[in-house]
BAGU-905645 format. One line per field, with one value per residue (C-alpha): residue number from 1; chain; y negated, x negated, z negated. Coordinates in nm, 2 decimals, padded with zeros to 4 digits. Each point is the difference from the previous one (the first is absolute). Layout:
BEGIN
pos: c(NUM/...)
unit: c(A/...)
y: c(Y/...)
x: c(X/...)
z: c(Z/...)
This chain:
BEGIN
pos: c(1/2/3/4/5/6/7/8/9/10/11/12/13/14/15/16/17/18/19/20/21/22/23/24/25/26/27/28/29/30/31/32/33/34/35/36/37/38/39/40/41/42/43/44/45/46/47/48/49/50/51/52/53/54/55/56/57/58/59/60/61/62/63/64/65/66/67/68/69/70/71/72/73/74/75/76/77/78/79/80/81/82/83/84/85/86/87/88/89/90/91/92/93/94/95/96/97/98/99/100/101/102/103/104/105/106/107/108/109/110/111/112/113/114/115/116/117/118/119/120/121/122/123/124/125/126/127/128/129/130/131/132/133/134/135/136/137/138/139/140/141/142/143/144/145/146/147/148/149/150/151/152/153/154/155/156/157/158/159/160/161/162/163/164/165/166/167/168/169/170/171/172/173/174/175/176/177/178/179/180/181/182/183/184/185/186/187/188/189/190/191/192/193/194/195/196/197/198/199/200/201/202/203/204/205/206/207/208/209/210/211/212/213/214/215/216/217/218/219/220/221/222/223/224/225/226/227/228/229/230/231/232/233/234/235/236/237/238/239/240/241/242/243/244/245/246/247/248/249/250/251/252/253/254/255/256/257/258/259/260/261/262/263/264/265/266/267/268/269/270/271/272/273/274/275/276/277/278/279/280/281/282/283/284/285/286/287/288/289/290/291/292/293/294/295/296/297/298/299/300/301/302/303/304/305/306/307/308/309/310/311/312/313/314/315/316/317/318/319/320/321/322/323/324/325/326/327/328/329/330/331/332/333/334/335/336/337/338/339/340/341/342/343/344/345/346/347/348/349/350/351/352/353/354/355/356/357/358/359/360/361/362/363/364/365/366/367/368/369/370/371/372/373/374/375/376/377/378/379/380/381/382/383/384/385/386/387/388/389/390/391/392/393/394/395/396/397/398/399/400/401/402/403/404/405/406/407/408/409/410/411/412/413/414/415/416/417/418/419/420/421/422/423/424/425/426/427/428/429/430/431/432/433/434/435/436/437/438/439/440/441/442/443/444/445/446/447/448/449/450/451/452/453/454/455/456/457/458/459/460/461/462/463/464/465/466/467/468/469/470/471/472/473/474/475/476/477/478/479/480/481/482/483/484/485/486/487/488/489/490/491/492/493/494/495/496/497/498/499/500/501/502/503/504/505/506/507/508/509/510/511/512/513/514/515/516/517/518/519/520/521/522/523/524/525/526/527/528/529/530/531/532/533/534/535/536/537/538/539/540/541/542/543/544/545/546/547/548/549/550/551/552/553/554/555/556/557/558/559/560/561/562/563/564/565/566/567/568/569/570/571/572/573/574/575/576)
unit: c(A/A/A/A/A/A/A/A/A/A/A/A/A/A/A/A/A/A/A/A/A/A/A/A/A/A/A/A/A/A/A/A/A/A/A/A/A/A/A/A/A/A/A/A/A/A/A/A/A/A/A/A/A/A/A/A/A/A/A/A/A/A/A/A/A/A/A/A/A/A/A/A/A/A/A/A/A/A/A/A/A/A/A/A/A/A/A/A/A/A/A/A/A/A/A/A/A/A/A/A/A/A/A/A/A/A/A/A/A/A/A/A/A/A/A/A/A/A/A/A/A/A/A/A/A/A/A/A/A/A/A/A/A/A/A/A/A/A/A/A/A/A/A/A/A/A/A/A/A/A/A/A/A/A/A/A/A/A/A/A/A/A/A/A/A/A/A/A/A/A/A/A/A/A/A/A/A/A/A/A/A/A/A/A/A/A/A/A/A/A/A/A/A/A/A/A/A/A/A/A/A/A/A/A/A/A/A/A/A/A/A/A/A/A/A/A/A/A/A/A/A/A/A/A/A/A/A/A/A/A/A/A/A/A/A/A/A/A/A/A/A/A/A/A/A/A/A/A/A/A/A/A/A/A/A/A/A/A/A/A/A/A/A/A/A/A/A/A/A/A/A/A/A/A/A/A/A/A/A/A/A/A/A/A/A/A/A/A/A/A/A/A/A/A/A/A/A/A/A/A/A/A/A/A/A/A/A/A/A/A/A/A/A/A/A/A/A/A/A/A/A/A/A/A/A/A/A/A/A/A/A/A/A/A/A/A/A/A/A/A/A/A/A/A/A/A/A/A/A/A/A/A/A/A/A/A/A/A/A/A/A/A/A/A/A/A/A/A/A/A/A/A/A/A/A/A/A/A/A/A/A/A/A/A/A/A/A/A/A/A/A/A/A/A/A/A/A/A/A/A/A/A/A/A/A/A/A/A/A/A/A/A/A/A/A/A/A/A/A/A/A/A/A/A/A/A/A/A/A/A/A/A/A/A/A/A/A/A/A/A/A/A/A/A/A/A/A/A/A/A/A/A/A/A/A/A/A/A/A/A/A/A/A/A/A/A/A/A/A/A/A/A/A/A/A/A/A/A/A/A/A/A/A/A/A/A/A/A/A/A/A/A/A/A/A/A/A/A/A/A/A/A/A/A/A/A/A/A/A/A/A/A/A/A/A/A/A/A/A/A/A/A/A/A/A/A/A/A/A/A/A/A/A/A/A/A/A/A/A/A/A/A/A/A/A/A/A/A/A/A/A/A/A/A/A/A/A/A/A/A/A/A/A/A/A/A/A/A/A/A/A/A/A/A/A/A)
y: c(00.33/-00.16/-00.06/-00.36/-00.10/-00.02/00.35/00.11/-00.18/00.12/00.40/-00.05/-00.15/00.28/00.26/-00.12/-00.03/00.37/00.07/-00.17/00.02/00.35/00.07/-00.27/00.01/-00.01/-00.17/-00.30/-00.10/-00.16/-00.23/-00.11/-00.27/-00.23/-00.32/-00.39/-00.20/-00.33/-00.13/00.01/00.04/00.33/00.13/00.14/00.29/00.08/00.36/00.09/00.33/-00.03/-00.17/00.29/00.28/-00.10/00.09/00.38/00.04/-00.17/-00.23/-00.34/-00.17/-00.15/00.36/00.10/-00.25/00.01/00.41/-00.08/-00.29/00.23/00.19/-00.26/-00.26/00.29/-00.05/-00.16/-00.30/-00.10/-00.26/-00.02/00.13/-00.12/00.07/-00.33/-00.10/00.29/00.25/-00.13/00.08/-00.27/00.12/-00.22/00.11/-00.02/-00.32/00.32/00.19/-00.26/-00.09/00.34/00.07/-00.33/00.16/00.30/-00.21/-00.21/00.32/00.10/-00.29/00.20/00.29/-00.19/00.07/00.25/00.28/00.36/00.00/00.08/00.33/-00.02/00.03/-00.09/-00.29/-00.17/-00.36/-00.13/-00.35/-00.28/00.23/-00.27/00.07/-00.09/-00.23/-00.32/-00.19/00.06/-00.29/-00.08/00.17/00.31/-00.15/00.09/00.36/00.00/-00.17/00.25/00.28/-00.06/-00.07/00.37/00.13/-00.14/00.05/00.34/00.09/-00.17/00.23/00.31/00.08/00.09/-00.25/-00.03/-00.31/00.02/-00.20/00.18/-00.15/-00.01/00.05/00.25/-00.20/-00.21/-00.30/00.12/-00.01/-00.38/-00.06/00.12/-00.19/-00.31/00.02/00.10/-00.32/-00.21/00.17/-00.07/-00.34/-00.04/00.06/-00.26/00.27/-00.05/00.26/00.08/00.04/00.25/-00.14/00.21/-00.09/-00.18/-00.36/-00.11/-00.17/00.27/00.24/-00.24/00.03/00.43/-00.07/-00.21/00.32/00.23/-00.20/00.02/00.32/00.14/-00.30/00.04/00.34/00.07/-00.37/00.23/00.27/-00.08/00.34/00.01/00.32/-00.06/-00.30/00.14/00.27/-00.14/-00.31/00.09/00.08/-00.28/-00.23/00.21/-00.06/-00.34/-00.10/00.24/-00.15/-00.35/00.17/00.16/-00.37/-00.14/00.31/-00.02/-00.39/00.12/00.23/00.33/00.31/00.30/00.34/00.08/-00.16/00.30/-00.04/00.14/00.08/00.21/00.18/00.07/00.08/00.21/00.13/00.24/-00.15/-00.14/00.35/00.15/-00.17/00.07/00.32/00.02/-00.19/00.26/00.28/-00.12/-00.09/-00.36/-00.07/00.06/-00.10/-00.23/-00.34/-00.31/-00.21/-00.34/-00.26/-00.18/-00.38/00.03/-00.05/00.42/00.04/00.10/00.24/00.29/00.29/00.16/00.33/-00.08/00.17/-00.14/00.03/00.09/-00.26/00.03/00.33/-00.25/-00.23/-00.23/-00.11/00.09/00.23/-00.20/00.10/00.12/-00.07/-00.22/00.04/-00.01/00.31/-00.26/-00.01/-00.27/-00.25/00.23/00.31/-00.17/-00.07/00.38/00.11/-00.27/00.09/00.37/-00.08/-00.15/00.30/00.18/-00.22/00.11/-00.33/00.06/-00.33/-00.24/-00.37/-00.25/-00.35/-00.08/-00.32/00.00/-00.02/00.35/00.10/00.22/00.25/00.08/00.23/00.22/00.04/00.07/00.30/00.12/-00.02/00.19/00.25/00.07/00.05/00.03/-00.21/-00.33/-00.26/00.02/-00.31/-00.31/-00.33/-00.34/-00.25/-00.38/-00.33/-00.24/-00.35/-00.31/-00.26/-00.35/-00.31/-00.25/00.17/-00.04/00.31/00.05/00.02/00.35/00.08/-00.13/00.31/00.27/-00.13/00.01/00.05/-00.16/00.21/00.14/-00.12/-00.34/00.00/00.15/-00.23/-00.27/00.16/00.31/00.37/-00.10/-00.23/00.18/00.33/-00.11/-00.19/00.31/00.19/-00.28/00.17/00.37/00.10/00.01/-00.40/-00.24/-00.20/-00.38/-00.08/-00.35/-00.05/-00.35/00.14/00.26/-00.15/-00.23/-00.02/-00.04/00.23/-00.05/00.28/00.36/00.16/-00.32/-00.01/00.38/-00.04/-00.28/00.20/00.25/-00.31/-00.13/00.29/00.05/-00.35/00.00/00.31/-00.23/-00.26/00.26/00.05/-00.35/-00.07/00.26/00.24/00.32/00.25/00.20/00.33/00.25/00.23/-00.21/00.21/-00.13/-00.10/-00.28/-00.12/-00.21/00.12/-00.36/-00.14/00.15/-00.29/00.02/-00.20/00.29/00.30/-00.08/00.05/00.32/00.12/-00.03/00.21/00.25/00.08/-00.04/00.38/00.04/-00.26/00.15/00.36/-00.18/-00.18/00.28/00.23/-00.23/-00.11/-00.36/-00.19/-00.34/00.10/-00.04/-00.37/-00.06/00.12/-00.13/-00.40/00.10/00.09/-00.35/-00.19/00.18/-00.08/-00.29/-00.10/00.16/-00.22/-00.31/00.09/00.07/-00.09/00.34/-00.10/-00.07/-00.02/00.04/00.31/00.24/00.29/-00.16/-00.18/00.42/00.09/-00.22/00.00/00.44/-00.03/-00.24/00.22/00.25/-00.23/-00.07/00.35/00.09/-00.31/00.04/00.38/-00.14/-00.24/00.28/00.19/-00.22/-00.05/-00.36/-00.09/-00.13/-00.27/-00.10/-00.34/-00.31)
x: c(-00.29/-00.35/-00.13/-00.09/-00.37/00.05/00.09/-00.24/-00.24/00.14/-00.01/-00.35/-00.09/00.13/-00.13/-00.33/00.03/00.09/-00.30/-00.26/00.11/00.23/00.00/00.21/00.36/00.24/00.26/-00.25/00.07/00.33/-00.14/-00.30/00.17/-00.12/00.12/-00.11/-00.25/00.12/-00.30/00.04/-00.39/-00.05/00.10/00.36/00.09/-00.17/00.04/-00.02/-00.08/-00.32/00.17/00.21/-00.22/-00.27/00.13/00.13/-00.31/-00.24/-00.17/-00.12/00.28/-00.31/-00.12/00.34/00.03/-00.34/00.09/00.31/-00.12/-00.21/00.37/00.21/-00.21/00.03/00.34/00.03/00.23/-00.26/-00.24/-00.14/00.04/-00.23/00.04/00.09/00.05/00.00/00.07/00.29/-00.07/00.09/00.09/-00.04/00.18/-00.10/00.22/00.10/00.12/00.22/00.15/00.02/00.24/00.16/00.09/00.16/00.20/00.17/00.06/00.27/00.02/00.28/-00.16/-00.34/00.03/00.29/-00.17/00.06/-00.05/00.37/-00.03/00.39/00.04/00.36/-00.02/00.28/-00.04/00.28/00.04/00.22/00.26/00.13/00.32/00.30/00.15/-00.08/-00.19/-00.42/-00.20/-00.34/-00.23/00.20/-00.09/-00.32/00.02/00.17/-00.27/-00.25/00.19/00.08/-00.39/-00.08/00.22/-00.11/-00.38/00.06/00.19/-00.33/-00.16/00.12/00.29/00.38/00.18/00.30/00.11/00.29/00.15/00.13/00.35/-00.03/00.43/-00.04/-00.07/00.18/-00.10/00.33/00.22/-00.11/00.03/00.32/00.14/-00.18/00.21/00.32/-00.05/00.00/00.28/00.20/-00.08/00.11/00.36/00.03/-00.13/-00.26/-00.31/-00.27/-00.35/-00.23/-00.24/-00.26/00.21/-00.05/00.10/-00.10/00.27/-00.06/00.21/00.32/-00.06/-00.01/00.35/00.16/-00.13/00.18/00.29/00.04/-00.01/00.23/00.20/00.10/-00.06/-00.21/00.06/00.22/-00.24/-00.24/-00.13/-00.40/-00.05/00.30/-00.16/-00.36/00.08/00.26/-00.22/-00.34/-00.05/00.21/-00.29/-00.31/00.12/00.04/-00.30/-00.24/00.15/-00.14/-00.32/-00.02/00.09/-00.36/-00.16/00.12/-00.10/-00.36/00.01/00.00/00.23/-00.03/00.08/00.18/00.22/-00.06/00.27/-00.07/00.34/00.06/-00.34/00.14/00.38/00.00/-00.35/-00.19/-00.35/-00.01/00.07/-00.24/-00.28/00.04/00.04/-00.29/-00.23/00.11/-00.08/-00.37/00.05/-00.01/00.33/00.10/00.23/-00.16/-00.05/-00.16/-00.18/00.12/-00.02/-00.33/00.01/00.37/00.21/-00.04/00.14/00.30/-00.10/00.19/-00.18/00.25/-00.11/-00.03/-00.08/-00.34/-00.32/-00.30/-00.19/-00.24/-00.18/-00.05/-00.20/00.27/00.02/00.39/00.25/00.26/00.39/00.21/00.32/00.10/00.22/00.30/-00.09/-00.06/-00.26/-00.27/-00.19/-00.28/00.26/00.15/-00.36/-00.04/00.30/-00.04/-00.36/00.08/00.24/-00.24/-00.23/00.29/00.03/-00.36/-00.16/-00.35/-00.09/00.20/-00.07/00.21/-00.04/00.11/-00.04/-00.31/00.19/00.13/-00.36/00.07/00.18/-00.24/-00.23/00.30/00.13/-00.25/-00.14/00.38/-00.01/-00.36/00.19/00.25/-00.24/-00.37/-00.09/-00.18/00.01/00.34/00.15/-00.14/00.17/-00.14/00.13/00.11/-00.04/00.32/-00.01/00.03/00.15/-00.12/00.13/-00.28/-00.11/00.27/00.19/00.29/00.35/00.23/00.28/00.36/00.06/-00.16/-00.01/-00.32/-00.29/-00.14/00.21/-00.20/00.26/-00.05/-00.42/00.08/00.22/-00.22/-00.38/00.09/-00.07/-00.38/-00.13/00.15/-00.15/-00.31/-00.03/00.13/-00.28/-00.29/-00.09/-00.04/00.36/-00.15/-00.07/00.29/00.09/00.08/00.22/00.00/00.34/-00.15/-00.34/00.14/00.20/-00.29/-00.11/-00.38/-00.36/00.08/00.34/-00.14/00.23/-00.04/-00.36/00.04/00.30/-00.19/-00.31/00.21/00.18/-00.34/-00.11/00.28/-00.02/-00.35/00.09/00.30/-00.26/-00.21/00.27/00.09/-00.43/00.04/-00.24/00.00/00.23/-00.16/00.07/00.09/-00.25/-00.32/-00.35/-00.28/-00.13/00.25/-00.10/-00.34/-00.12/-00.15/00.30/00.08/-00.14/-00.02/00.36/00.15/-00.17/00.12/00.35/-00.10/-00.16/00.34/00.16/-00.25/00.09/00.41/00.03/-00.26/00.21/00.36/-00.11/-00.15/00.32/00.24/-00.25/00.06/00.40/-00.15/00.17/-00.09/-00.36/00.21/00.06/-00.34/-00.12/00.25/-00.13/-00.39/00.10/00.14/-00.24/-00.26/00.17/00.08/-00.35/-00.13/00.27/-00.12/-00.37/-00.04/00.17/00.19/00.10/-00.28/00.07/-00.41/00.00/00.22/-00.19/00.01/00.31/00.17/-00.19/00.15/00.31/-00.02/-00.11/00.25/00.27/-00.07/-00.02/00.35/00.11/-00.16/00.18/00.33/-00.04/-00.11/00.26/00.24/-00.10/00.10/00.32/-00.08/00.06/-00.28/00.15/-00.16/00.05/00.03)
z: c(02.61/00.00/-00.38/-00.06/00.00/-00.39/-00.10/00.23/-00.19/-00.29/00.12/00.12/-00.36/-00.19/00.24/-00.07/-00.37/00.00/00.23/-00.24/-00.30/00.03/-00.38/-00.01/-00.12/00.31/-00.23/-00.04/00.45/-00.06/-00.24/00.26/00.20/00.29/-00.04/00.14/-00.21/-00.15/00.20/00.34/00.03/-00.20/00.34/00.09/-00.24/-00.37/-00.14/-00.36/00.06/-00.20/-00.32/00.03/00.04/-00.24/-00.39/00.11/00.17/-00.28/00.23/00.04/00.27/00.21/00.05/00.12/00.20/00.16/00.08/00.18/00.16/00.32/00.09/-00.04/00.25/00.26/00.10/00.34/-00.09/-00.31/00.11/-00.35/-00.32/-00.30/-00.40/-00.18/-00.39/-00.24/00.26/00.27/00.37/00.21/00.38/00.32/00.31/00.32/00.20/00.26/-00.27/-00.12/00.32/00.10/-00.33/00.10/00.34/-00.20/-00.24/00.31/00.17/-00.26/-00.27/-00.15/-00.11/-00.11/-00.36/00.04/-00.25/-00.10/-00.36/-00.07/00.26/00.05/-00.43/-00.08/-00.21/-00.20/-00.09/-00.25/-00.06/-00.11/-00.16/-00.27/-00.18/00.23/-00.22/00.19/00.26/00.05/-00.13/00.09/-00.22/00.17/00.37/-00.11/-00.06/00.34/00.18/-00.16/00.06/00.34/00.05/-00.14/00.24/00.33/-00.14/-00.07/00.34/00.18/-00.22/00.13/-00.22/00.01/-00.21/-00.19/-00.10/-00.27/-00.26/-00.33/-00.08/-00.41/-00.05/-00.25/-00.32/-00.20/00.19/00.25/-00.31/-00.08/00.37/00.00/-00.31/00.12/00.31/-00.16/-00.22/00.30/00.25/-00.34/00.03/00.40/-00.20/-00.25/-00.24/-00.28/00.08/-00.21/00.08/-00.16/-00.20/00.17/00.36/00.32/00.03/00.31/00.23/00.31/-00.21/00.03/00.35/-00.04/-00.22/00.27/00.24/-00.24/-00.06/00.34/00.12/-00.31/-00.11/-00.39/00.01/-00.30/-00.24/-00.24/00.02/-00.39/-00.05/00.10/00.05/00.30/00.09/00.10/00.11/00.28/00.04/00.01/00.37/00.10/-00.22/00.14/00.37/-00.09/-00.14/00.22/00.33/-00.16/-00.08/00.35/00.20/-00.21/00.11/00.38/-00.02/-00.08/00.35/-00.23/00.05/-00.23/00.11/-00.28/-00.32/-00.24/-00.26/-00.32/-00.17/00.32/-00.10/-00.33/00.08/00.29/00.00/-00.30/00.06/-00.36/-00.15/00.26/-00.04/-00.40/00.02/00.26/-00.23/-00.35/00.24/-00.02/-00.38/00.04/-00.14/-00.36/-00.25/-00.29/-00.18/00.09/-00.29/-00.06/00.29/-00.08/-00.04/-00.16/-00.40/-00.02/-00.37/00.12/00.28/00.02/00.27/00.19/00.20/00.40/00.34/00.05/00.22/-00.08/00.11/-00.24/00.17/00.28/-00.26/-00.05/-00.37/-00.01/00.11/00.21/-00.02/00.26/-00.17/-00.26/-00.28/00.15/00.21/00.33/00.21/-00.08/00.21/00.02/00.06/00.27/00.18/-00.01/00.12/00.31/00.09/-00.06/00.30/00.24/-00.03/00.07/00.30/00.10/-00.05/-00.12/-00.05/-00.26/-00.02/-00.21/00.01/-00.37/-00.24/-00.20/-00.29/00.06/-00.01/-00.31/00.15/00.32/-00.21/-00.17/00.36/00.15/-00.21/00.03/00.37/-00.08/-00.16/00.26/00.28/-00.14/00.13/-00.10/00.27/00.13/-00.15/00.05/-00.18/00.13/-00.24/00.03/-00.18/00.06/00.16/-00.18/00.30/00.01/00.23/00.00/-00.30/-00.20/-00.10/00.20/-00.15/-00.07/00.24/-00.16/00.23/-00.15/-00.40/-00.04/00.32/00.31/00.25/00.25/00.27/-00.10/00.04/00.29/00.13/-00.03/00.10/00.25/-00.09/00.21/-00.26/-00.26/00.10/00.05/-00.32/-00.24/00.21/-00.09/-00.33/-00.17/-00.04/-00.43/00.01/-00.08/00.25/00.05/00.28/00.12/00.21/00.15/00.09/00.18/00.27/00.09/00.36/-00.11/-00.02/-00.38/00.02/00.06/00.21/00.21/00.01/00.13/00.27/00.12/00.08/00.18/00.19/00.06/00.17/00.22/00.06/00.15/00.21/00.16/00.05/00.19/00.22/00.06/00.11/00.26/-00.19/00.08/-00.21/-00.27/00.06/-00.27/00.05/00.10/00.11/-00.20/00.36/-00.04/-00.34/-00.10/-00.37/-00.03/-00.10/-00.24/-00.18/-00.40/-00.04/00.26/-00.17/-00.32/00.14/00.16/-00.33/-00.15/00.28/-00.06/-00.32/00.02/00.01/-00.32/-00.17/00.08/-00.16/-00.30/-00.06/00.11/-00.29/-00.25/00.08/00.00/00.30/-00.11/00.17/00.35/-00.12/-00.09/00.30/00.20/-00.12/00.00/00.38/00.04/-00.10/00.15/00.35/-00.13/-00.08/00.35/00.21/-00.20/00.08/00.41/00.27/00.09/00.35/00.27/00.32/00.12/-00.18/00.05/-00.16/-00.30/00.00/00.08/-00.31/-00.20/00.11/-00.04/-00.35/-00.05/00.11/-00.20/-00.28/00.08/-00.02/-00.34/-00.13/00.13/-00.10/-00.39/00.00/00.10/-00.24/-00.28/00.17/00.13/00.35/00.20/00.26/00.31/-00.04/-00.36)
């Protein structure tokens, strides 16, 4: 597979770092990128190779820059290469070079991009996995979208993924399920039930009663003992409410390869006790106090000797228990055991997409996951702010349905799992995000996931047009003989700048687990052809070189956006 221009660039950049200044770290090239300048006249890519290079080496940036500057300007596709600010080196290309990489990307527009970072690594990327005790709202939509996102950016990255959702039907979040349901198949019979005060009130579970009423009749409405009643219940009420959960998901166009359930885990597997007794053979598991919980009324504390972690040989300010009181597995237990079993698996790469406000318990895990392997870079949480949903920018009211969300069915419903993806991908994942239901069913510029189909419809559109003038057909893989560099007029080469650097910007955001950079670049792509349409006339008949030069670099516009679009799981029609 041919590299793109790009990481060619990129090679040659850090090849001739290493040849000038060789007493330089090597672990200092990944950090020295080539990316576009903001202004278009600063040429076509800027490195910061001299930024980088000039602290460790104890040097004055300008000097760096000035030494690199010879090497660099010898590679064939630089036109021109010239030191700028406080050290940046701004590239020009040659026009040839540029429709020469052109020519590469339309030969295969599906593996423009595709990268080998990920070298086959099995990677496991866990997301939505909310308790199964009712129907996903939006703010979980969210964590869907982003976790979808990671996946698709990590497979174009190279890597074998997983994508699973951890079925939490161990805790006692089952038990109140269970009760909560029990109250209301009681009710179906004339029968007074009552709802924990911790329980789930939302109408949907009258509709799992009526389900279990049913399919056994009276069976259980003499039946009071609890114990009796969760234990012969609970799976019925896990089904129940994970087949809502999984009719959101499917609405959203995402599958997962596996429903990992939890209390299976625990009951017919020993990876809890395993991973313990793993972690005490390397003397990171003892049995001790915690001090008081800080922040809490503590005359009254009372320590009580616990399995815990010793979290605080991984600098950690606290040891973290394993079990609680009762002898049960905690939250934190529970993470173990779970993550202990996808290394078992042979996933070497963990991502969870996980609300921010579980942000406490990243750090704990992940020294424990540390500990299990030795490794420090193996789990990798990316975490989430929720959605607060407008119409018109008012808030928008909570479903009668579920009690007390905005179903995601319902947003859904009304705005299509495009704009909806596309929106929960506009911002870091760590932002909060408003949601305006009215804005984003609009048909204008002004909606972003419009603005961006429509520059793909645009494009096909002119292709069609092509057709329809008798023009001649732009073949896939065009000779530079057939192309004229001249018009690749300023409006056109700031569309092919952005091509250029697709494959540098889909490793950057596949590094960082960041896919709201496809959605970025996916709108700065649109209105760049946006703007370039709006400028020149694209379609002349008179000239035909020129006219198939646009028309090829439009095409492969086309392709990187449908493949960006793709990417963040929206479609890209041919026709609005």
């Amino acid at each position: 597979m041919m590299l793109p221009l790009h990481t060619i660039l990129t090679n040659h950049l850090h090849a001739v770092v290493q040849q000038v200044f060789p007493q330089a770290d090597a672990a200092l090239l990944p950090s020295i990128t080539l990316e576009a300048p903001r202004d278009a006249t600063h040429g076509d890519f800027a490195t910061n190779a001299a930024m980088v290079l000039a602290k460790p080496l104890n040097q004055n940036p300008k000097a760096v820059a000035e030494a690199l500057l010879p090497s660099i300007s010898a590679h064939a596709a630089v036109a021109k290469a010239e030191v700028a600010g406080p050290g940046f080196i701004n590239l020009t290309l040659h026009p040839q070079a540029i429709l020469q990489e052109l020519t590469v990307l339309r030969r295969n527009p599906s593996a423009y991009g595709q990268l080998t970072l990920g070298h086959g690594q099995r990677a496991m990327v866990e997301f939505v996995s909310i308790n199964p005790t009712g129907p996903i709202h939006v703010g979980h939509g969210r964590n869907a979208v982003f976790g979808e996102a990671i996946a698709r950016l990590l497979t174009k990255a190279g890597y074998s993924v997983h994508r699973e959702y951890l079925v939490n039907d161990a805790g006692n979040q089952i038990r109140v399920l269970v009760l909560s349901l029990y109250a209301r198949y009681r009710e179906l019979f004339g029968e007074e039930g009552s709802i924990p005060a911790d329980g789930y009130g939302g109408e949907y579970l009258i509709e799992i009663a009526e389900q279990l009423k049913a399919r056994d009749g009276a069976k259980w409405l003499a039946l009071r003992d609890e114990e009796t009643l969760v234990a012969e219940l609970r799976a019925f009420a896990v089904e129940a409410c994970l087949n809502l959960i999984k009719a959101d998901i499917a609405t959203l166009g995402i599958t997962f390869d596996q429903y990992f359930s939890e209390h299976t885990m625990h009951t017919e597997t020993t990876r809890m006790r395993d991973a313990v007794a793993l972690l005490r053979a390397k003397g990171l598991i003892y049995e001790g106090t915690l001090p008081p919980p800080k922040g809490k009324d503590v005359a009254n504390y009372q320590p009580v000797e616990l399995t815990l972690f010793k979290a605080t040989d991984f600098g950690l300010p606290e040891d973290q228990a394993v079990y609680n009181r009762r002898g049960a597995p905690t939250y934190f237990g529970q993470d173990i055991a779970y993550h202990y079993d996808k290394l078992q698996r042979g996933f070497t790469m963990l991502v969870t997409v996980i609300g921010i406000d579980q942000a406490g318990a990243f750090k704990p895990l992940a020294k424990a996951i540390e500990a299990l392997t030795g490794q420090p870079d193996i789990y990798h949480p990316v975490a989430y702010e929720m959605v607060k949903v407008l119409r018109n920018g008012e808030p928008v009211k909570l479903s009668k349905r579920a009690g007390n969300i905005v179903l995601l069915s319902d947003v859904l419903a009304e705005v299509g799992p495009d704009a909806f993806r596309f929106a929960m991908l506009g911002v870091k994942p760590t932002t909060p995000l408003i949601f305006d239901l009215a804005k984003a069913v609009e048909k204008t510029l002004e909606n972003p996931v419009f603005y961006a189909q429509y520059a793909h419809a645009r494009l096909a559109s002119v292709a069609r047009q092509a057709t329809t003038l008798g023009l001649p057909d732009v073949p896939t893989q065009p000779t530079l003989e057939t192309l004229d560099a001249a018009a690749l007029t300023p409006h056109a080469m700031a569309v092919a700048r952005l091509l250029l650097i697709y494959p540098s910007m889909l490793e950057q955001a596949a590094r960082a687990l960041e896919p709201h950079r496809l959605a970025t670049y996916a709108t700065q792509l649109a209105s760049t052809v946006h703007s370039w349409y709006a400028a020149e006339k694209w379609l002349d008949e008179a000239a035909p070189t020129a006219t198939a030069t646009r028309l090829h670099l439009a095409a492969a516009a086309k392709a990187i956006l449908a493949d960006g679009l793709e990417l963040c799981g929206v479609s890209a029609p041919e026709t609005m």
